[in-house]
gemmi code that builds the backbone of each chain (N, CA, C; Angstrom):
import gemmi

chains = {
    "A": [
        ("UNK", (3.973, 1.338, -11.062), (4.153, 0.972, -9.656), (4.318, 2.210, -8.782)),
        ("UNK", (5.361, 3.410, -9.211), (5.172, 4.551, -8.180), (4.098, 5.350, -8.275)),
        ("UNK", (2.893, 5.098, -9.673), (1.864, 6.097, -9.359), (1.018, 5.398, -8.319)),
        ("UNK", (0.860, 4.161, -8.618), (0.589, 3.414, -7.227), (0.816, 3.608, -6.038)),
        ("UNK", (1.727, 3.114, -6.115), (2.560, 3.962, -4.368), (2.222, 5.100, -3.991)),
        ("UNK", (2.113, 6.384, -5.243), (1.801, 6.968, -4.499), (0.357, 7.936, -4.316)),
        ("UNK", (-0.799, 6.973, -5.271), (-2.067, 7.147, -4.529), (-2.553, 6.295, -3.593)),
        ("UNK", (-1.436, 5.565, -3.231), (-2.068, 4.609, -2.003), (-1.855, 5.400, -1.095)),
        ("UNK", (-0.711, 6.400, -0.802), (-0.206, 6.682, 0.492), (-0.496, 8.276, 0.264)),
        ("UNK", (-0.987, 8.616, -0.545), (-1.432, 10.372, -0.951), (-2.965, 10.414, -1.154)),
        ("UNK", (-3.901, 8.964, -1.271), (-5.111, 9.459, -1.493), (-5.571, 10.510, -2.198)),
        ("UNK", (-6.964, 10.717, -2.442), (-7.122, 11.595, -3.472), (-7.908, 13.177, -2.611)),
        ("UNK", (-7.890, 14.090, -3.785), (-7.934, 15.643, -3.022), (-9.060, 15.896, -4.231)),
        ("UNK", (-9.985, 16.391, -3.821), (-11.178, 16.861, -4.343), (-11.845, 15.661, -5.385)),
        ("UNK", (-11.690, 14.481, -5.182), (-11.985, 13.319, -5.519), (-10.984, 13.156, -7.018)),
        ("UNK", (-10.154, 13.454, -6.966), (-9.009, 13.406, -7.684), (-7.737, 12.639, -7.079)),
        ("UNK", (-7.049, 12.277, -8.183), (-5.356, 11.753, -7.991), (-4.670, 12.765, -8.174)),
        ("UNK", (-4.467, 14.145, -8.829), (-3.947, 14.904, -9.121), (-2.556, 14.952, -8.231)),
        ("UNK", (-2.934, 15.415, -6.885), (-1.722, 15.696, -5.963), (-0.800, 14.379, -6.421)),
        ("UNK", (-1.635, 13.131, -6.152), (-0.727, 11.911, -5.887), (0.264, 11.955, -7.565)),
        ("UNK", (-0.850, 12.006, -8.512), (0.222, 11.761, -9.752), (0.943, 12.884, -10.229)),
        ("UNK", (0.950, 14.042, -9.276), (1.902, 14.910, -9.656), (3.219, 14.717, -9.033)),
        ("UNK", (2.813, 14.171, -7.564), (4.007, 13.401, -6.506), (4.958, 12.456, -7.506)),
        ("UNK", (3.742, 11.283, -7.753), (4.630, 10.656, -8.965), (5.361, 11.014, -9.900)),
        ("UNK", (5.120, 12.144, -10.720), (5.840, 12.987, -11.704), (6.920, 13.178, -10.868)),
        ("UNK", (7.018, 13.360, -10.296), (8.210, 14.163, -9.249), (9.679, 13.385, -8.971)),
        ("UNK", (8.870, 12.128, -8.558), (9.777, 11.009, -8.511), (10.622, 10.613, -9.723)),
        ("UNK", (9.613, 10.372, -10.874), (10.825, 10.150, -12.010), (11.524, 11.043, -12.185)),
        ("UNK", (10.791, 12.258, -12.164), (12.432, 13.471, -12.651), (13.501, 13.073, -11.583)),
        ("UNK", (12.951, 13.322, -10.382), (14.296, 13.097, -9.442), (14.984, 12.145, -9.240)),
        ("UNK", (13.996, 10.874, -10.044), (15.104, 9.634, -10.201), (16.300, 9.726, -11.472)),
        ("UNK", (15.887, 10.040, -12.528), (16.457, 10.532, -13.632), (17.073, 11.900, -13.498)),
        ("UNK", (17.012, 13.159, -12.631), (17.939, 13.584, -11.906), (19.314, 12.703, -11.851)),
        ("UNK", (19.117, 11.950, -10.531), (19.659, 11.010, -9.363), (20.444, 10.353, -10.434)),
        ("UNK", (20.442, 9.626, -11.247), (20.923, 8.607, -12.030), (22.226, 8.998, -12.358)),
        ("UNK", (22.806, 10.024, -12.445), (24.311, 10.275, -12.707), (24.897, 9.948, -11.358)),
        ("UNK", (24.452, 10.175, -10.404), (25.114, 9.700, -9.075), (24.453, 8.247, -8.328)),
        ("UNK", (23.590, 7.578, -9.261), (23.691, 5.682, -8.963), (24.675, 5.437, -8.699)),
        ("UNK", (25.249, 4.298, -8.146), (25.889, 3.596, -8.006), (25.241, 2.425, -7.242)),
        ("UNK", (25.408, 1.253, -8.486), (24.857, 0.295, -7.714), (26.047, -0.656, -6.430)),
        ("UNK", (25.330, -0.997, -5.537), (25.594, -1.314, -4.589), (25.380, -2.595, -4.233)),
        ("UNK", (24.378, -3.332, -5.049), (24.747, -4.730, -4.870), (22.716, -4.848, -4.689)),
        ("UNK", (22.112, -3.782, -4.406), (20.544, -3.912, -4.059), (20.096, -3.783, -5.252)),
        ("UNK", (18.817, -4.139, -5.676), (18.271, -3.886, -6.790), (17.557, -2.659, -6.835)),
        ("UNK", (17.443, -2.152, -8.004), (16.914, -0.555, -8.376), (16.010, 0.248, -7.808)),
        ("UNK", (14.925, -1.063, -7.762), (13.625, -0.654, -7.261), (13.089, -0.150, -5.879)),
        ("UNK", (15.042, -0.385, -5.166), (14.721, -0.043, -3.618), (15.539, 1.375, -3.696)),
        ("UNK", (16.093, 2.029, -5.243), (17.125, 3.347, -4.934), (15.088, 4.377, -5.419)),
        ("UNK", (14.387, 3.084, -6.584), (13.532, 3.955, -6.879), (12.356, 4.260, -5.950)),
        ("UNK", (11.954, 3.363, -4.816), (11.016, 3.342, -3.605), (11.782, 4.260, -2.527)),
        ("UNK", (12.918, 4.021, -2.471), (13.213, 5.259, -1.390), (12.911, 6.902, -1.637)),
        ("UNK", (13.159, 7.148, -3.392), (12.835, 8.333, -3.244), (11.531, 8.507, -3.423)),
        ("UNK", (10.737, 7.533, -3.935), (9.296, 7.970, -3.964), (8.901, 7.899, -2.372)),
        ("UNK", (9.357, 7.105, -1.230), (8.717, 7.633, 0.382), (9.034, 8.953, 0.599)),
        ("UNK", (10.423, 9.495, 0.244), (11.031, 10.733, 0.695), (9.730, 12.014, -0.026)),
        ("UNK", (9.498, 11.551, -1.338), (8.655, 12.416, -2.134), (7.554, 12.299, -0.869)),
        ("UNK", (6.754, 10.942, -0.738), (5.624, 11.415, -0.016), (5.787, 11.976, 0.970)),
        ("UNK", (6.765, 11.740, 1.902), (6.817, 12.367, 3.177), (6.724, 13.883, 3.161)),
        ("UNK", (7.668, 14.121, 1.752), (7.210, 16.260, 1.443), (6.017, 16.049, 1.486)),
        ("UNK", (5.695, 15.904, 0.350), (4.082, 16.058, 0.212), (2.910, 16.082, 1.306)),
        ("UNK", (3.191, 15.117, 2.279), (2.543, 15.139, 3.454), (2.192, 16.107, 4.252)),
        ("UNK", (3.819, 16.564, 4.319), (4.313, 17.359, 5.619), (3.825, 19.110, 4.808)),
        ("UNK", (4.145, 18.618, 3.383), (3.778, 20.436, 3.096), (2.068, 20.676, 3.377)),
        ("UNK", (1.245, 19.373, 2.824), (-0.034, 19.415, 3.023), (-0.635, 20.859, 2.123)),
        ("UNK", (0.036, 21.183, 1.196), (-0.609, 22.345, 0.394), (-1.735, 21.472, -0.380)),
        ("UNK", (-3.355, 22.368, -0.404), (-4.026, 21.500, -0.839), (-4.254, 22.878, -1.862)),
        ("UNK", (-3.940, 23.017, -2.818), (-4.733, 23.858, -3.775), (-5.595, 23.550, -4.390)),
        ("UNK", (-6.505, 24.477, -5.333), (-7.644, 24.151, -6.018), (-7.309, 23.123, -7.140)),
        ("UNK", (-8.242, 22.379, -7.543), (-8.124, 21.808, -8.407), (-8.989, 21.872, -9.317)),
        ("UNK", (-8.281, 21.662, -10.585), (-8.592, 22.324, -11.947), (-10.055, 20.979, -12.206)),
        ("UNK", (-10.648, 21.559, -12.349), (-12.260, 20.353, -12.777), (-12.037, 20.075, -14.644)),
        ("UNK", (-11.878, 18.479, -14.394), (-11.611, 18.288, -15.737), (-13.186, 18.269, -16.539)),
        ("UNK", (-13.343, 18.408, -17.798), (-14.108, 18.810, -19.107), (-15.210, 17.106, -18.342)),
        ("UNK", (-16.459, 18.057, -18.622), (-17.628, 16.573, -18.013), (-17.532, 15.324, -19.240)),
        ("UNK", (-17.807, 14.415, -19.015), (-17.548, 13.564, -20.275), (-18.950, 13.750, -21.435)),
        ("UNK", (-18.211, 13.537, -22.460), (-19.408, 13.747, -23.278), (-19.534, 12.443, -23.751)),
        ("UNK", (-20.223, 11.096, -23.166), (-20.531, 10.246, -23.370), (-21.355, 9.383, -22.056)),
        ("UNK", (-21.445, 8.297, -22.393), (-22.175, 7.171, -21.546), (-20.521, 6.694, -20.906)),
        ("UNK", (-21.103, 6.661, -19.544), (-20.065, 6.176, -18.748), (-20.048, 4.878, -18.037)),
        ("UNK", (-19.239, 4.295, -18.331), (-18.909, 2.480, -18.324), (-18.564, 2.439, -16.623)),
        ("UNK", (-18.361, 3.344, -16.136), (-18.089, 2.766, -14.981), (-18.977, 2.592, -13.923)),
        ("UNK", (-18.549, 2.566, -12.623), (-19.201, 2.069, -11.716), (-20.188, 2.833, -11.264)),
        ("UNK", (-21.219, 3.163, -10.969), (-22.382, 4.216, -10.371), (-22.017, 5.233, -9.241)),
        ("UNK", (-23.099, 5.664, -8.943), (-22.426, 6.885, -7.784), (-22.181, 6.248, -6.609)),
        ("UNK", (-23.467, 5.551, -6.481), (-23.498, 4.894, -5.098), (-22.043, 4.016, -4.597)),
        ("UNK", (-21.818, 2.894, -5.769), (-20.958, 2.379, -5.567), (-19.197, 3.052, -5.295)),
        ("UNK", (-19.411, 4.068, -5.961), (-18.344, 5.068, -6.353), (-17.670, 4.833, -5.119)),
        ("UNK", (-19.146, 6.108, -4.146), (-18.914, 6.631, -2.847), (-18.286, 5.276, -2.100)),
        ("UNK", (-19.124, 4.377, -1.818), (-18.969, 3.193, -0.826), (-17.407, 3.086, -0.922)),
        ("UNK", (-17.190, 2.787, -2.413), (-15.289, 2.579, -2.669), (-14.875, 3.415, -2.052)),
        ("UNK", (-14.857, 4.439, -2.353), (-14.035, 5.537, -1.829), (-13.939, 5.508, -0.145)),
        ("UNK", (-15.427, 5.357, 0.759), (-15.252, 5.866, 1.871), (-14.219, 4.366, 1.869)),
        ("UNK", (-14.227, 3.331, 2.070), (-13.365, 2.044, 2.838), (-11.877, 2.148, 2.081)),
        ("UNK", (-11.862, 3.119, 0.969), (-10.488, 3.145, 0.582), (-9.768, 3.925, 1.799)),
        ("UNK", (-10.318, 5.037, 1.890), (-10.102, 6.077, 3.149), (-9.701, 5.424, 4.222)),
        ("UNK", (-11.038, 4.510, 4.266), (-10.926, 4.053, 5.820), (-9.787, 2.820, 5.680)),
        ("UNK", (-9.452, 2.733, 4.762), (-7.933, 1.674, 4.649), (-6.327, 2.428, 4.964)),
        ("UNK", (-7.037, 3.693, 4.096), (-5.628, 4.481, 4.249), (-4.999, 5.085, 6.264)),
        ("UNK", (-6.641, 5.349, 6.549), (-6.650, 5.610, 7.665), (-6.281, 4.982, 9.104)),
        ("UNK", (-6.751, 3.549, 8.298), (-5.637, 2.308, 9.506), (-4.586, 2.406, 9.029)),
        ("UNK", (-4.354, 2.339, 7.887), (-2.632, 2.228, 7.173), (-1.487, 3.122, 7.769)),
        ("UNK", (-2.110, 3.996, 8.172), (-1.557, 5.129, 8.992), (-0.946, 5.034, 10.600)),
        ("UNK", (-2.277, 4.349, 10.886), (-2.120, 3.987, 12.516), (-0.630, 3.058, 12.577)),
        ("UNK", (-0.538, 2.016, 11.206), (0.233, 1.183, 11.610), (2.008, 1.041, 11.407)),
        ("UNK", (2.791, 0.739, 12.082), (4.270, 0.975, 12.106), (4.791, 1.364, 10.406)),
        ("UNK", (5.927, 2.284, 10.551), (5.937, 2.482, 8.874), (6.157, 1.156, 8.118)),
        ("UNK", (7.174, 0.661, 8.837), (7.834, -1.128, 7.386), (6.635, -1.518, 7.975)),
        ("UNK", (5.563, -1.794, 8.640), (4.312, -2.635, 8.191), (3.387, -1.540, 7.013)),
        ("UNK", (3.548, -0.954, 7.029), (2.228, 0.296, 6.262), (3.433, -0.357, 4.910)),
        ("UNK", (4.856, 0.327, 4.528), (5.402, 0.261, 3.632), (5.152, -1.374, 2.783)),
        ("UNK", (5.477, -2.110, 3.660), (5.171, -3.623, 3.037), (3.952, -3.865, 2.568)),
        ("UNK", (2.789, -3.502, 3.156), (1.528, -3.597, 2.581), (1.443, -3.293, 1.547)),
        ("UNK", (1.997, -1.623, 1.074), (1.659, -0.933, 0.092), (2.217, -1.583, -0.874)),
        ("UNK", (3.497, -1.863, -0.554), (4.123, -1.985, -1.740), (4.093, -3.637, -1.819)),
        ("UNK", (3.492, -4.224, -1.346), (2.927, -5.858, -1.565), (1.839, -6.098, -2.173)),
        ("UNK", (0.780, -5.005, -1.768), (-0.573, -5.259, -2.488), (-0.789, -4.016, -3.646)),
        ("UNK", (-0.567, -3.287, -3.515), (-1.149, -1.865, -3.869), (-0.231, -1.822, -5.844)),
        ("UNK", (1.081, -2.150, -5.134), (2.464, -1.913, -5.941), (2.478, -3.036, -6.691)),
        ("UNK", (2.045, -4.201, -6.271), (2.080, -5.337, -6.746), (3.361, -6.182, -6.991)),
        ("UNK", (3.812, -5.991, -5.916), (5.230, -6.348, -5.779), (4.843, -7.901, -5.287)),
        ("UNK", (6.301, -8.576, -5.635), (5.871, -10.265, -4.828), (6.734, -9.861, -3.704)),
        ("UNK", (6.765, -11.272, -2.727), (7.412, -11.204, -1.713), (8.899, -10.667, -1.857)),
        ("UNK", (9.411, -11.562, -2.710), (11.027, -10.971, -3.081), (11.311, -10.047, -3.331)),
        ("UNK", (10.660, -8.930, -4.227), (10.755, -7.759, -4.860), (10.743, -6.897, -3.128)),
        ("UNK", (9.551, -7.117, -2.605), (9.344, -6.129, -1.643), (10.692, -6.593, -0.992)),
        ("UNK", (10.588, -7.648, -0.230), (12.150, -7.621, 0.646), (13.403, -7.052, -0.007)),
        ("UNK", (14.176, -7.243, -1.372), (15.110, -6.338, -1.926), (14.555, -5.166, -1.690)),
        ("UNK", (13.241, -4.362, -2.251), (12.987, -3.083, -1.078), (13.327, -2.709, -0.030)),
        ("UNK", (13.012, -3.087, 0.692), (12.929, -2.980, 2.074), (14.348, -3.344, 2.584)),
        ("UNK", (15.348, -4.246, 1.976), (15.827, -4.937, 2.898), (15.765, -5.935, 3.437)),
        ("UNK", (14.956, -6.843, 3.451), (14.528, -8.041, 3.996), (14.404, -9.018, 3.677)),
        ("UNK", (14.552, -10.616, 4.070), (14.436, -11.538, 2.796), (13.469, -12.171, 2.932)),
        ("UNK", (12.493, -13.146, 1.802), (11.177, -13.007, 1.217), (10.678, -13.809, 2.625)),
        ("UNK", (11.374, -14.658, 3.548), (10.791, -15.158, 4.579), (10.275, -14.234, 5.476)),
        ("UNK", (11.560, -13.021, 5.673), (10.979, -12.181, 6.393), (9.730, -11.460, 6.154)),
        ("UNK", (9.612, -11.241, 5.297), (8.692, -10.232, 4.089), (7.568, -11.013, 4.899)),
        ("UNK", (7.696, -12.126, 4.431), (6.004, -13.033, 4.637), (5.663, -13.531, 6.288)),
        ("UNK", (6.681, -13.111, 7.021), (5.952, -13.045, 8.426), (5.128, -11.438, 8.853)),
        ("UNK", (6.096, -10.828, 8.315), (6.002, -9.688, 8.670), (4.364, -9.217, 8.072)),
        ("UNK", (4.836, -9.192, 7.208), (3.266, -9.583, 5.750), (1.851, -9.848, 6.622)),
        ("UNK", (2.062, -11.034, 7.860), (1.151, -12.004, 8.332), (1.015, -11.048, 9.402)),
        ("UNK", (2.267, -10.349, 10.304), (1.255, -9.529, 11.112), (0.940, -8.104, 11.096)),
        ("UNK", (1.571, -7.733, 9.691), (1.111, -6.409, 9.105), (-1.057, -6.675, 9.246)),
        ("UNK", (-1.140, -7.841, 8.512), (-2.184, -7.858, 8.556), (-3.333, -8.200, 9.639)),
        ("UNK", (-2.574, -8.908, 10.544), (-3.175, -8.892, 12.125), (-3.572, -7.980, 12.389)),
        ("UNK", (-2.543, -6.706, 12.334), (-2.316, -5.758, 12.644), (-3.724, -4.920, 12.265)),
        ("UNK", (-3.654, -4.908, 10.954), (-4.839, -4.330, 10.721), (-6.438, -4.954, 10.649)),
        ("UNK", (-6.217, -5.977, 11.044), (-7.516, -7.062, 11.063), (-7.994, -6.450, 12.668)),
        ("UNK", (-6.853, -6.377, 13.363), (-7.817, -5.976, 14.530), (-7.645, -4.544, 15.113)),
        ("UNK", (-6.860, -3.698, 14.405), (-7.921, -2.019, 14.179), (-9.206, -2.226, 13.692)),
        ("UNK", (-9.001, -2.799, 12.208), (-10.605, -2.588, 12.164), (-11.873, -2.951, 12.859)),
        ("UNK", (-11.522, -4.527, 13.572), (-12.070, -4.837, 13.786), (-12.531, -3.738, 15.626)),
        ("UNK", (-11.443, -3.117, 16.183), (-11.750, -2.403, 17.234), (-12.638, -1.115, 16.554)),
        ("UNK", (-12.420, -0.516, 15.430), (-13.293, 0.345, 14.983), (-14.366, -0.006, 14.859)),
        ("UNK", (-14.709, -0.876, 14.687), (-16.144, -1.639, 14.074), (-17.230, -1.441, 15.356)),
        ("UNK", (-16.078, -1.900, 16.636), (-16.877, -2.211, 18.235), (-17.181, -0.850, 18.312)),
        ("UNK", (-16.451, 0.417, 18.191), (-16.765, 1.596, 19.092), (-17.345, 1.707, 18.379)),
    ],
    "B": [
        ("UNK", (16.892, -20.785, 46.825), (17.482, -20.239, 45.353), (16.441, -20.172, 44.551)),
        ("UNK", (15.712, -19.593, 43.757), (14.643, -19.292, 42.775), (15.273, -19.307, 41.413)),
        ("UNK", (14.658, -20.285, 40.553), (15.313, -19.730, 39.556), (14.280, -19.661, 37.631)),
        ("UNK", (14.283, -18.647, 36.991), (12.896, -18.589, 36.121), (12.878, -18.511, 35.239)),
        ("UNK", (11.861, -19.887, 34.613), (11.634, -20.100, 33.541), (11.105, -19.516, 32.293)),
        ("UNK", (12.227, -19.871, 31.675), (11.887, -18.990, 30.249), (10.555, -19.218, 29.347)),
        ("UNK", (10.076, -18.542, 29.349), (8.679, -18.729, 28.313), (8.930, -18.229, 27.050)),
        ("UNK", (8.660, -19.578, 26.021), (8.875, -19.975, 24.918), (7.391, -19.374, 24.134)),
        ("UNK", (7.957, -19.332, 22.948), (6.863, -18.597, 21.937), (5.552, -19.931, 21.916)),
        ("UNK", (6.179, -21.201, 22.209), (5.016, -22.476, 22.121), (4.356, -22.133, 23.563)),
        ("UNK", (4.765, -21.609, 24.498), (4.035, -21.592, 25.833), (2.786, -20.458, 25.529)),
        ("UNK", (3.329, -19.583, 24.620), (2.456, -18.383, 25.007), (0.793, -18.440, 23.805)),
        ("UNK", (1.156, -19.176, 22.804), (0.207, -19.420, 22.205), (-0.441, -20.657, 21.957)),
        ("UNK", (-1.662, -20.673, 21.197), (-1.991, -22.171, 20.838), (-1.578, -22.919, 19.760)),
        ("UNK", (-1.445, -21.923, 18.602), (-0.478, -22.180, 17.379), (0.781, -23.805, 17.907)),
        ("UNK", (0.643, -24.660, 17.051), (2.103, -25.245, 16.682), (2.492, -24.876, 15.801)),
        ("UNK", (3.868, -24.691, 15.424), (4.842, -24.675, 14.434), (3.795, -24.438, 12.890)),
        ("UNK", (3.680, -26.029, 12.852), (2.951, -25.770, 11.731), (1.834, -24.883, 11.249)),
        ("UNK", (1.210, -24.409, 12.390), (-0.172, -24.163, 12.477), (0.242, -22.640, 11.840)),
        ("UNK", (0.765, -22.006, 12.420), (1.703, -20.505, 12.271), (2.145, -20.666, 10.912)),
        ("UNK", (3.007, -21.499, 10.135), (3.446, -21.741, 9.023), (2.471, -21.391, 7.667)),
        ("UNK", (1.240, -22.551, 8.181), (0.492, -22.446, 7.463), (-0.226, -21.313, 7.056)),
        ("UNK", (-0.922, -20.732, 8.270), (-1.238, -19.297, 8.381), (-0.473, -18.171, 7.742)),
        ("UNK", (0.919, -18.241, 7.677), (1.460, -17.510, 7.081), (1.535, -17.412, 5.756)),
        ("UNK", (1.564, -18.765, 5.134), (1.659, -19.114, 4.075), (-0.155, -18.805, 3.285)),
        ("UNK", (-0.715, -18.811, 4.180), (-2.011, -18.387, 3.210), (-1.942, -17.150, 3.361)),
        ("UNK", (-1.866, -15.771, 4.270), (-1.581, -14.970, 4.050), (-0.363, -14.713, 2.750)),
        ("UNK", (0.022, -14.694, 2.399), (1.237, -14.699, 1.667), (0.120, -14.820, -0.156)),
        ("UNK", (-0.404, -15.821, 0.697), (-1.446, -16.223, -1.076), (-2.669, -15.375, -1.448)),
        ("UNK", (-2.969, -14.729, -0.061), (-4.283, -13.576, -0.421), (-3.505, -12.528, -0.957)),
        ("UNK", (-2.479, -11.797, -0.346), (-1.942, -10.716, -0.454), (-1.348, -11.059, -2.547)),
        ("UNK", (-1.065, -12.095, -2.619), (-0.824, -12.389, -4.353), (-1.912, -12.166, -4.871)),
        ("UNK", (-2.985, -12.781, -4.742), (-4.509, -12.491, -5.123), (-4.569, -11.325, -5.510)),
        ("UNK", (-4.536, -10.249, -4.152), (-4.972, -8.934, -4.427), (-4.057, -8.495, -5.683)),
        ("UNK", (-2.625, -8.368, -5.040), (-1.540, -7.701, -6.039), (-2.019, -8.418, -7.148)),
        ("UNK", (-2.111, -9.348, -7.832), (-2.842, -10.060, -8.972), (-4.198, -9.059, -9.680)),
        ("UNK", (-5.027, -8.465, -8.696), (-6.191, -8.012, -9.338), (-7.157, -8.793, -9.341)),
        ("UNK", (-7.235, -10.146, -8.718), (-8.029, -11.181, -8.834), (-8.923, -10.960, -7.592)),
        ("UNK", (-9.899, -11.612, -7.651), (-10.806, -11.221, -6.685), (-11.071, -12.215, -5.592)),
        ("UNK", (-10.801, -11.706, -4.412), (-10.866, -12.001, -3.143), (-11.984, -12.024, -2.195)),
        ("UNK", (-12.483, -13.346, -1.730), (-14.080, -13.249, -1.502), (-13.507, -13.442, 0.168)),
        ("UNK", (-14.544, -13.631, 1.065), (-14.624, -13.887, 2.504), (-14.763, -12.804, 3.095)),
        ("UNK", (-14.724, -13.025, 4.256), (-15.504, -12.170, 5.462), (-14.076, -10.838, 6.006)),
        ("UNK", (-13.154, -11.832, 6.053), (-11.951, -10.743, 5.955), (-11.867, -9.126, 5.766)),
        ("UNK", (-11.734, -8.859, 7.563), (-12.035, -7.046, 7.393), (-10.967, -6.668, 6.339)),
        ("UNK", (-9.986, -6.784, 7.271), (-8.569, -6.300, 6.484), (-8.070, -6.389, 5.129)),
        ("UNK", (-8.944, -7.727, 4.590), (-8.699, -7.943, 2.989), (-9.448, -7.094, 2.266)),
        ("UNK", (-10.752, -7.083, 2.637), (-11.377, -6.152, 1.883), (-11.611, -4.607, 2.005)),
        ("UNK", (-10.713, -4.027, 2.821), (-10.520, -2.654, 2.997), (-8.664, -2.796, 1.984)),
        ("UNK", (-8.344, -3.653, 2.132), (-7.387, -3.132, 1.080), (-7.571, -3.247, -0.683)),
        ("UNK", (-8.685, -4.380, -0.498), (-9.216, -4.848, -1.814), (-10.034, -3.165, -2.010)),
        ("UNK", (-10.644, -2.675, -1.595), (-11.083, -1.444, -1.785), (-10.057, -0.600, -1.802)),
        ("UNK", (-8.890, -0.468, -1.721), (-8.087, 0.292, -1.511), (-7.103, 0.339, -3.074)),
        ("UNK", (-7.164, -1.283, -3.233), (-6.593, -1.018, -4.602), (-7.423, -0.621, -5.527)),
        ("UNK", (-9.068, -1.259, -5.389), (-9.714, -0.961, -6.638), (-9.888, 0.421, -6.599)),
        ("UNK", (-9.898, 1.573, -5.575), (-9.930, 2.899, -5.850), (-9.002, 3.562, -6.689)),
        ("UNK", (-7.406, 2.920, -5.995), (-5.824, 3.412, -7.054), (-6.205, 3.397, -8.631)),
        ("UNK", (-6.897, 1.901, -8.338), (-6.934, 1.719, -10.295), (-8.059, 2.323, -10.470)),
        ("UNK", (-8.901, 2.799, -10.074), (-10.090, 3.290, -10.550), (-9.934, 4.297, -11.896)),
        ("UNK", (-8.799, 5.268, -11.370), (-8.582, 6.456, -12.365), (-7.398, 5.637, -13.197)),
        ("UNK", (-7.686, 6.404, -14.802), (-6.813, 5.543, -15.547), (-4.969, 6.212, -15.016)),
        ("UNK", (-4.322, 5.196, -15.002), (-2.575, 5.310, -15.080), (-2.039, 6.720, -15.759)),
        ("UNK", (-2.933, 5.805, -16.895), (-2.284, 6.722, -18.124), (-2.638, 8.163, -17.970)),
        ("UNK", (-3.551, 8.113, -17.516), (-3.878, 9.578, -18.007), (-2.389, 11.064, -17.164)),
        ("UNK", (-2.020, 10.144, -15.802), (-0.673, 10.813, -15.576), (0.561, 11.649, -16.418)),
        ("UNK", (0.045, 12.859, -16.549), (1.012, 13.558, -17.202), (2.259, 13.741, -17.298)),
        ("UNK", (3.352, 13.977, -18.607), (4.264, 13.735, -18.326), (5.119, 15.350, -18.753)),
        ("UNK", (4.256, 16.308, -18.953), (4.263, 17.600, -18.941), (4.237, 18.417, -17.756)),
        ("UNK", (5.141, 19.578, -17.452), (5.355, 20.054, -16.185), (3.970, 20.825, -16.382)),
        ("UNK", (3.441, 20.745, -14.455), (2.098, 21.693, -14.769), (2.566, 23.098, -14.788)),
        ("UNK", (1.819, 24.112, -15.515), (2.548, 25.610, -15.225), (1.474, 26.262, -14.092)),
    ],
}
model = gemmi.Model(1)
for chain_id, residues in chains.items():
    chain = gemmi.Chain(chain_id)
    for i, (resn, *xyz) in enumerate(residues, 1):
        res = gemmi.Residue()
        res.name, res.seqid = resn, gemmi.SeqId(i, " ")
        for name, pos in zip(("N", "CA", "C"), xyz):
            atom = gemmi.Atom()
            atom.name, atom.element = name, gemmi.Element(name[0])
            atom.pos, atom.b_iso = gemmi.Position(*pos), 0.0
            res.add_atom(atom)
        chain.add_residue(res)
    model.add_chain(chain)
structure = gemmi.Structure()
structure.add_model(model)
structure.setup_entities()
């Protein structure tokens, strides 16, 4: 779930996850760090472990160090996956997802991510967040308004 | 004396109660879909820029995430 989190919200750098799953690395140490000074509080875990993975991305963001990246070994086989063409297409509307995701308020961007991306249910995300699963699922409804009609204004210009 | 009326969330839209409910409630069931991995058909900008959004995350395997510091 946090390498999730955080190639949804780190995207990839030279058509790689690298940055994002090193972000992720980051998070467990510093959660497992963190863990001598838990104290639970009555919230469930997953909102002591989502807070530090936003805090992680927000470094990451803000440092924006893009270094080289190491080109992994070409495969030496027949490759099962998807073609080039299709590759690209994924990639550009992933972009262009991340890129509204951006435009939109953080607890709407955060709920998305971590509703669809994270695969969280309604409940899980609201103990996240804070919120309870009713709230979650309005909010949910115009997170996605929200982005139904960016895109759809991108589409016009 | 003037005095002014409050406009109610039923004044300002066409939605009834239910209508909003419902809507919400199917939103609620796409967004499971996706998080599910299951596949989500229709015309829906917004669904399918996130449906692209997850299938890119999973594209690269999980696993392959190292659990060795890089030097």
């Amino acid at each position: 779930m946090v390498v999730r989190y955080c190639r949804a919200r780190l995207g990839r750098v030279s058509g790689q996850y690298h940055i994002a799953d090193d972000v992720a690395q980051e998070v467990c140490i510093a959660v497992l760090s963190a863990l001598p000074r838990y104290r639970d509080m009555g919230r469930p875990f997953a909102s002591f472990v989502f807070g530090i993975a936003s805090h992680k991305v927000a470094d990451a963001l803000r440092s924006s160090v893009r270094s080289a990246v190491p080109t992994q070994d070409l495969p030496d086989g027949p490759d099962e996956g998807p073609g080039p063409e299709e590759t690209v297409v994924r990639y550009i509307e992933a972009q262009h997802a991340r890129d509204l995701l951006a435009r939109l308020p953080d607890t709407q961007r955060e709920l998305l991510i971590l509703r669809v991306v994270s695969g969280l249910s309604a409940e899980e995300t609201g103990n996240v967040l804070g919120m309870s699963p009713g709230a979650v699922r309005v909010a949910q409804h115009r997170a996605l308004a929200r982005l139904r009609q960016l895109a759809e204004l991108e589409s016009i210009a | 004396m003037t005095t002014k009326r409050r406009r109610t969330a039923r004044h300002l839209g066409s939605y009834g109660d239910a209508d909003v409910e419902g809507e919400v409630l199917r939103t609620d069931a796409l967004l499971d879909a996706l998080a599910r991995r299951e596949p989500v058909g229709g015309a829906d900008a917004a669904i399918r820029l996130l449906g692209a959004l997850v299938a890119d995350v999973d594209s690269q395997r999980l696993s392959s995430v190292s659990i060795t510091p890089s030097t």
